[in-house]
N, C-alpha and C positions, 0 to 999 in steps of 0.2 A: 437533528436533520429531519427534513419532512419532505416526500414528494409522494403528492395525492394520489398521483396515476398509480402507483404499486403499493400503495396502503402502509408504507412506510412514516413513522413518527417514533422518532428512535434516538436516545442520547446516544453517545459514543464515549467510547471508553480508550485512553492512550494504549498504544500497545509499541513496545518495544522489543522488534527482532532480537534473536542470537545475530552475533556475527557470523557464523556461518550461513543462517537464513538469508542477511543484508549481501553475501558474498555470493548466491548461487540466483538469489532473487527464486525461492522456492519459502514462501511464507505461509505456514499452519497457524491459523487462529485458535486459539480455546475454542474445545467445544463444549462452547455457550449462546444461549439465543441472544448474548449481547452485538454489537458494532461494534469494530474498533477500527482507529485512527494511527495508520503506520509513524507515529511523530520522528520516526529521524531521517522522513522525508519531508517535502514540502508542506508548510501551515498557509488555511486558506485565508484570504485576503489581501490588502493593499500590502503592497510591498512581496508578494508570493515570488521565493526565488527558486521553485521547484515542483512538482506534479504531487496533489495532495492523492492519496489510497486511505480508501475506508473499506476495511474487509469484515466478512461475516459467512456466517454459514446460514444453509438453507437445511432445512431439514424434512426426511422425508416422516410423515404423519406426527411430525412436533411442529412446536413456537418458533417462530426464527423471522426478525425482522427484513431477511433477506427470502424470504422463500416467493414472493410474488413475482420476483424480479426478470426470472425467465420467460415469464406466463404474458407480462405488462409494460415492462420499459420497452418506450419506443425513442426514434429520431425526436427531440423537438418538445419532448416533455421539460416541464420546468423542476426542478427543485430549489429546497433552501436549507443553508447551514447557518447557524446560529452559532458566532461564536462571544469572545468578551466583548467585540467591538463591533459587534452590529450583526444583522443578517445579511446573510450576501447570497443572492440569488444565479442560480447556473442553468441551463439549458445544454440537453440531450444533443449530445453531436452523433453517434452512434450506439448501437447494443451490437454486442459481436460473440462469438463463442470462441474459446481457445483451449485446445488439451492440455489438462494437466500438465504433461510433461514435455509439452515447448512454452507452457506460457514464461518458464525464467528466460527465453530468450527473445519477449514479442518487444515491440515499439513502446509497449503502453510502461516500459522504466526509463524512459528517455526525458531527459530532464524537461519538463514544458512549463513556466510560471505560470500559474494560476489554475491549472489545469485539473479536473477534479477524477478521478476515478474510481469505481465500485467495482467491486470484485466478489463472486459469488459462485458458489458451486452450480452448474446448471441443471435444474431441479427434471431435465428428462435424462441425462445422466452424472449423478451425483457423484460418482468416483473418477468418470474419466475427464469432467468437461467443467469450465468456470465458463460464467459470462460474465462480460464485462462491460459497465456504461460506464462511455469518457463525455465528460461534460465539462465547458466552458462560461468563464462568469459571465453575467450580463452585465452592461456597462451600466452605472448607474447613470439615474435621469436628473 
């Protein structure tokens, strides 16, 4: 995945919930400066029957391919994901911030095909707060 505006270029790594995680929609990623890709939701591209989550942590005074994101993602920014079957370009529909402990009840788990989400801890507060960009593909030309 690559999107300029937050200095993100970053593989992803699959990541597979607990069922209790998948059941309360409360998902801890490894803490690693890696990405990962929720895979027993939606996968991105043609034929998308469900909202793709790519989660990561930010970290305060470490590495972490999510730490610009609070700082940088706006409305309107482009990214790109790379997958087997091509790249597929998406655009920034909002950035938003949601606590901790409502984000297992927000909108952003409602099934949307094609629909891309980033989820991250919000780097002015890292324990209470994720932010989150939902981003949609661009049609190709």
């Amino acid at each position: 995945m690559t999107y300029d505006a937050v200095g993100l270029d970053q593989g992803i790594v699959p990541l597979t919930p607990t069922a209790q995680e998948l059941e309360v929609n409360s998902i801890v990623p490894p803490h690693t400066p890696d990405a990962y890709w929720l895979s027993p939701y939606g996968m991105p591209g043609v034929g998308s029957t469900n909202t793709t989550y790519v989660v990561g942590h930010s970290l305060e005074g470490g590495a972490s391919p999510f730490n610009n994101i609070s700082a940088r993602a706006r409305a309107g920014d482009l990214l790109t994901v790379t997958t087997a079957e091509g790249q597929l370009d998406f655009k920034v529909d909002g950035v938003t911030t949601e606590y901790k402990e409502t984000l297992r009840d927000s909108k952003i788990w409602d099934i949307v095909p094609g629909r891309l989400i980033l989820i991250t801890c919000y780097a002015a507060d890292l324990w209470g707060k994720n932010i989150i960009v939902q981003a949609s593909p661009v049609p190709a030309r």
